[in-house]
C-alpha positions in Angstrom: -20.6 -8.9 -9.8 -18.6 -10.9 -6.7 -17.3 -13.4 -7.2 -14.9 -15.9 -5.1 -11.2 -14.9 -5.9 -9.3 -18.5 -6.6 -6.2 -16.0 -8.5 -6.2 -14.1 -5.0 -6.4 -17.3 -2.8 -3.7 -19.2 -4.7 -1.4 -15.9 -4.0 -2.3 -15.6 -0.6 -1.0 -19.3 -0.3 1.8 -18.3 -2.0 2.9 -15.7 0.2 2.9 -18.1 3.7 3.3 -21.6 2.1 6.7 -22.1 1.6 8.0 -19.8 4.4 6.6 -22.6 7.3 9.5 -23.7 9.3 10.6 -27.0 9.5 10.2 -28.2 13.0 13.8 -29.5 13.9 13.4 -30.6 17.7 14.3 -34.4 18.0 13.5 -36.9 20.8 16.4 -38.8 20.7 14.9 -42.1 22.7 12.4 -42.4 20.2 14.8 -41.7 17.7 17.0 -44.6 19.0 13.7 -46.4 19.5 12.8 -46.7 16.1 16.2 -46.8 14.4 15.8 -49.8 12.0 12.7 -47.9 10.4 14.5 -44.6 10.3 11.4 -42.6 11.2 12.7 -39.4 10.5 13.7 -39.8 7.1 11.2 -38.3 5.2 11.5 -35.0 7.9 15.0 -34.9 7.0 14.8 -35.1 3.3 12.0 -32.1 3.5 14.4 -30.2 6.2 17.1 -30.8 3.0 14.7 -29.1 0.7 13.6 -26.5 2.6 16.4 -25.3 4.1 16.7 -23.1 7.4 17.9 -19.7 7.9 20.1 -18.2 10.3 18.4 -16.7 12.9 21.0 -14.1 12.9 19.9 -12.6 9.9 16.6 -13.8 9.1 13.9 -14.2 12.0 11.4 -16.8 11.5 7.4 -16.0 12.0 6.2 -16.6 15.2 2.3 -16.8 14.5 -0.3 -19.1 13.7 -2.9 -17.1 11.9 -2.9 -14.5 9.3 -5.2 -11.5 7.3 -4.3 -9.8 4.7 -5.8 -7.5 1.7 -4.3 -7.1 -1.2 -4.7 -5.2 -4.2 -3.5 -7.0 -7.4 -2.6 -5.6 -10.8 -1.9 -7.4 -13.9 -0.3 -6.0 -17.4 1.0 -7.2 -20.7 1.4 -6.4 -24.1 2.6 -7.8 -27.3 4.8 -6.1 -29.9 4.6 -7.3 -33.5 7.7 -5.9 -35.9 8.3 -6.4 -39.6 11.3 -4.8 -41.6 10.6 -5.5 -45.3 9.8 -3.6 -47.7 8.8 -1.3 -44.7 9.9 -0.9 -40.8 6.4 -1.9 -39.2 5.4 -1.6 -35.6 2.1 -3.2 -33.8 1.7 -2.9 -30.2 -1.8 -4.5 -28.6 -2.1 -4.6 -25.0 -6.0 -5.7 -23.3 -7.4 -4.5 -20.5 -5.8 -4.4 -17.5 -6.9 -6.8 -14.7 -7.4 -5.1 -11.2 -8.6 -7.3 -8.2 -9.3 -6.2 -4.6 -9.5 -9.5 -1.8 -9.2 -10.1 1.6 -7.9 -13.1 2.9 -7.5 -15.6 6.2 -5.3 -17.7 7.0 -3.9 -20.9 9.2 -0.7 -22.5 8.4 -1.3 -24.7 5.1 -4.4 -23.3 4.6 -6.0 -19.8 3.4 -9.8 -19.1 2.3 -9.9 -15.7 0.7 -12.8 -13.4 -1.4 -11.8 -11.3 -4.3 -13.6 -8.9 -6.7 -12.9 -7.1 -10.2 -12.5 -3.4 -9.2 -13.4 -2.5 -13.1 -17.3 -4.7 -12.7 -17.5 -2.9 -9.1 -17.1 0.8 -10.7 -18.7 -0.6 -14.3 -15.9 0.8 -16.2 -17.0 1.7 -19.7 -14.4 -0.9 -21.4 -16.5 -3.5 -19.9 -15.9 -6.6 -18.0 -12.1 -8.7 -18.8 -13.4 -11.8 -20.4 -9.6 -13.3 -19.5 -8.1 -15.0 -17.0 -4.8 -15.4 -15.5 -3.6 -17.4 -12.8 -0.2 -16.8 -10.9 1.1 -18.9 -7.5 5.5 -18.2 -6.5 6.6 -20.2 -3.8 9.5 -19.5 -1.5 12.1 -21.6 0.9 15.0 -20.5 1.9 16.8 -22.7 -1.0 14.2 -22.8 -3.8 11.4 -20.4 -5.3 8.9 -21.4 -8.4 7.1 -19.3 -10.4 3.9 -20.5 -12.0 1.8 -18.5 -14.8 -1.4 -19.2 -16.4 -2.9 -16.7 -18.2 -5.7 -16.6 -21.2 -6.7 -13.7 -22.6 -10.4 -12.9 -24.7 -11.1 -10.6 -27.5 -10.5 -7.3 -25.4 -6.8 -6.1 -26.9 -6.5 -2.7 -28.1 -3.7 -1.2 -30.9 -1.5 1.7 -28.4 0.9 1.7 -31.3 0.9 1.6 -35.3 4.2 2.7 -37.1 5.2 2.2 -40.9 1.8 2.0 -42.2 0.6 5.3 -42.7 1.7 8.5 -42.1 -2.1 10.0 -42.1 -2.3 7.6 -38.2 -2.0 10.6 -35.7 0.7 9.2 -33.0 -1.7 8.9 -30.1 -3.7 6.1 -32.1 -5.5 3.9 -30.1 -8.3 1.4 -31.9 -10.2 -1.6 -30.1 -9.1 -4.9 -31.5 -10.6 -8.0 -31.0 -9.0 -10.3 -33.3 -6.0 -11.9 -30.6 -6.4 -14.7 -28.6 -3.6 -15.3 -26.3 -3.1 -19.3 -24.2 0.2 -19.0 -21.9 1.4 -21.8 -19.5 4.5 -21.0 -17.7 6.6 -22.7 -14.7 10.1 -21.3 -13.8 12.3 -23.0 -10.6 15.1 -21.0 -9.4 17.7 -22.2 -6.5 19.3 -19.4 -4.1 22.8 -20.3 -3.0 23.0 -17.9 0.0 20.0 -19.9 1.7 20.8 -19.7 5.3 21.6 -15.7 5.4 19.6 -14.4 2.9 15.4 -14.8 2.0 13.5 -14.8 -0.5 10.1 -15.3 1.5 11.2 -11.6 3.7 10.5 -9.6 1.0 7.6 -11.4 -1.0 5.3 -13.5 1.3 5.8 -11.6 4.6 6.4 -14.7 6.7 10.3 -14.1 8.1 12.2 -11.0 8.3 15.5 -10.1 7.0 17.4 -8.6 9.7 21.0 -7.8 8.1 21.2 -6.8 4.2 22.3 -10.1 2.4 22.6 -11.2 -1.3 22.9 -14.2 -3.3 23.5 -15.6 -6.7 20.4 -17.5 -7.8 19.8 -20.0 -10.8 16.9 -20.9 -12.6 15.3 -23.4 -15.4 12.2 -22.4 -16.9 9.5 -23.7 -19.6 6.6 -22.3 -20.9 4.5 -22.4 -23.8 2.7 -19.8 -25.8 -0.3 -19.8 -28.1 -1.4 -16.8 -30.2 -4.6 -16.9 -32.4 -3.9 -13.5 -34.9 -6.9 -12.5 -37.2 -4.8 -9.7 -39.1 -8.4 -9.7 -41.2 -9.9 -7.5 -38.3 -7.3 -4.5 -38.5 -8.6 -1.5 -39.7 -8.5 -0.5 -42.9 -5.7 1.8 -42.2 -3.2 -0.9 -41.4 -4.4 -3.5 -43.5 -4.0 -2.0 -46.5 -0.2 -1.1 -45.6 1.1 -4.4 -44.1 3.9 -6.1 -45.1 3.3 -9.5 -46.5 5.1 -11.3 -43.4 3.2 -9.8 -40.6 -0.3 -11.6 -41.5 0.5 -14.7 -39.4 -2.3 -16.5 -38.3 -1.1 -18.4 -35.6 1.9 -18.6 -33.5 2.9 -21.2 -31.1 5.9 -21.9 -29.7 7.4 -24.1 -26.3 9.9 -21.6 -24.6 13.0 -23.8 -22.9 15.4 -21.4 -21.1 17.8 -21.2 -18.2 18.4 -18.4 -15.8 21.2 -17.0 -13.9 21.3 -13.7 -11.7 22.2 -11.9 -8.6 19.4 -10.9 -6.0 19.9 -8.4 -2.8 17.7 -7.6 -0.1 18.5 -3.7 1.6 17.6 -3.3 5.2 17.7 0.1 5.1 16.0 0.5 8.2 14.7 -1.4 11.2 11.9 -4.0 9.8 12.7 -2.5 6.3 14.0 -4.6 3.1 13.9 -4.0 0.0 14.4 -6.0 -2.8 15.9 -6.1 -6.7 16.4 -9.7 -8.6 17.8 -9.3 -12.2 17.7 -12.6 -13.9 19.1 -12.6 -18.0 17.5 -15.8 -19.8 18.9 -17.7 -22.6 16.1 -19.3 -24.0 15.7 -21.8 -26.8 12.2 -21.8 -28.8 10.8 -24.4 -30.8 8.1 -22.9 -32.9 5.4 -23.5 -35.5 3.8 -20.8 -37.3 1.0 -19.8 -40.2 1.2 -17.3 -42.5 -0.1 -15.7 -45.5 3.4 -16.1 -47.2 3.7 -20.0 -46.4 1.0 -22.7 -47.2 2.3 -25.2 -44.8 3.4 -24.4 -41.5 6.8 -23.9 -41.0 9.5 -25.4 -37.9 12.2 -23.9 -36.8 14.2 -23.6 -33.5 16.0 -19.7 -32.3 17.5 -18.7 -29.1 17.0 -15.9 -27.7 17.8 -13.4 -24.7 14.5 -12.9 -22.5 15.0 -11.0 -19.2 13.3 -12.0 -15.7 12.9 -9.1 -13.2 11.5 -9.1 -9.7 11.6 -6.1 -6.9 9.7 -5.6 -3.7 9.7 -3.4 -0.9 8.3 -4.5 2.7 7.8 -3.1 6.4 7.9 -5.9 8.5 7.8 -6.2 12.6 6.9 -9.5 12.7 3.1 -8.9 13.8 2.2 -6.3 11.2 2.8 -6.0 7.6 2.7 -3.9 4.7 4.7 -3.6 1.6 4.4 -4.3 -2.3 6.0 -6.7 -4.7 6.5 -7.1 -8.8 7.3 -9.6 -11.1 7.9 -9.0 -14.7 9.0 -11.2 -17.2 9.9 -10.5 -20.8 9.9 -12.8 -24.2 11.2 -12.6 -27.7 10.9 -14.9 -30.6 12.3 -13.7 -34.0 11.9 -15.0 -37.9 13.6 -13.9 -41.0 11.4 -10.7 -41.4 8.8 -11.2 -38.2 9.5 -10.8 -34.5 7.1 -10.4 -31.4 7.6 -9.2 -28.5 5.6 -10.4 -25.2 5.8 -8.7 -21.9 3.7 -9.0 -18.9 4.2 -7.6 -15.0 2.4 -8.2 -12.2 2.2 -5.9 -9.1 0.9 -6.5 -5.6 0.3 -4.2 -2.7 -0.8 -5.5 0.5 -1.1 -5.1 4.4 -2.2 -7.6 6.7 -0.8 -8.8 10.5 -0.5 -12.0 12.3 -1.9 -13.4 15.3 -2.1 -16.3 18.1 1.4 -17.3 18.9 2.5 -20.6 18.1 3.2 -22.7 21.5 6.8 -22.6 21.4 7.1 -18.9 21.4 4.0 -18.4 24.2 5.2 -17.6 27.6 4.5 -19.8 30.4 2.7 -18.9 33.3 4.3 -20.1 36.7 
């Protein structure tokens, strides 16, 4: 029933990778020393990347160690719409995926154990045959975002409208004819780098210590693969669909770019909390199936997607707790189809750091 948690391990690593400080001390006789080789190049080019912060508003983390549990929720759904010669409406949504770990940590590297919390209290929908994958990293100048996720036969219908006015409107049927493949990566820079960050209110490791914003800017890619065996409706639907909503398989590369504002509120001493609005303009080149068309079909759409992240932490530097979510929204549109894809994942967590790194020990006299 336990199993080793690599989706919790690769989000612990998220939440204290990228929010390491660069070390900036200098010798400057070796420095002269080895001039001609330019020793320090690659530590400056990282230092570039990374960023700093001022320690005015954001103070960095002084420890060496870490533990932390978290409790992880994941959620999606998909949305399938038709217009002609009826408005239809099909909403599937699987299980949700709810995952309990405890993790430790040293610098670069965290070992952490996770378990499902629906196999541990043998919930009667059974066990989530999917499997999703999600890592963010954070600097102070740059954040990425990446998203795996695969889902197995385990989707029910929440919604059915157009198809029959005998379906009461709390219908809710198990349907196991959607498989779902998504691969998504999405890079974002944060022009306010030195005053405001990113890493305060979603991986714990500094804290933001005057309210700050910043305009952020994003590119993103992603690509989707849907499996649809319309066959496996019930009867009910079936019977009633319109022609253009039996599509066997979608799949579609998802090219966008991102622009938004971001804010983090210290409301309160080692408080923040956080809102990042992000509106996408997203190109899609697609490839579908359908009852209706005998060859596949190509065609290219843009489309307005929406990226939206929030999270609220307490922070003093030692001890932590707080909670963080991420949800992300996509549309892709034909003549007389559209779908709708939506997924948001939420985090709560507490944890505290320990063993002071040497700079910040005190020295004994």
């Amino acid at each position: 029933m336990h199993k080793i948690g690599i989706i919790g391990i690769l989000l612990f690593i998220s939440t204290h990778l990228a929010a390491q400080e660069v070390e900036t001390k200098k010798d400057m006789n070796d420095s002269i020393s080895h001039k001609t080789t330019n020793p320090n190049f690659f530590k400056s080019a990282l230092k570039f990347v990374i960023g700093e912060f001022d320690p005015l508003y954001v103070s960095p983390n002084k420890y060496e160690l870490a533990f932390m549990t978290t409790y992880y929720n994941y959620n999606e759904f998909y949305s399938l719409r038709s217009s002609t010669p009826k408005n239809q409406t099909l909403r599937f949504s699987p299980r949700p995926n709810n995952k309990l770990g405890f993790y430790v940590g040293w610098r670069f590297i965290f070992l952490g154990w996770s378990f499902d919390l629906n196999d541990l209290f043998h919930s009667p929908e059974g066990k989530n045959n999917g499997t999703t994958f999600q890592l963010s990293l954070y600097s102070a100048k740059f954040g990425v975002d990446f998203l795996y996720q695969k889902t197995g036969n385990n989707y029910k219908i929440h919604k059915a409208k157009g198809f029959d006015n005998a379906l009461p409107s709390n219908f809710s049927v198990s349907f196991n004819g959607m498989d779902v493949d998504v691969k998504s990566m999405n890079l974002y820079y944060i022009f306010n780098n030195t005053k405001f960050s990113y890493p305060s209110a979603y991986s714990q490791t500094t804290v933001q210590r005057i309210s700050q914003g910043s305009f952020i800017v994003g590119f993103a890619i992603s690509n989707h693969s849907i499996d649809f065996d319309y066959n496996k409706l019930p009867y009910e639907i079936l019977e009633n669909m319109n022609p253009d909503m039996k599509v066997h398989h979608i799949k579609y590369t998802n090219i966008s770019i991102n622009g938004g504002y971001t804010y983090n509120w210290v409301f309160a001493k080692n408080f923040v909390a956080n809102i990042s609005v992000s509106p996408v303009i997203a190109y899609k080149a697609s490839k579908t199936s359908s009852l209706q068309k005998e060859n596949e079909s190509f065609f290219n759409k843009f489309n307005i997607d929406l990226l939206l992240r929030a999270g609220i932490v307490y922070n003093n530097g030692k001890y932590y707790v707080g909670s963080s979510f991420l949800g992300r929204n996509y549309g892709y549109k034909q003549k007389n189809f559209s779908m709708n894809n939506g997924y948001g994942a939420l985090q709560v967590y507490a944890g505290f750091n320990f063993l002071l790194k040497k700079e910040y020990r005190k020295k004994k006299k």
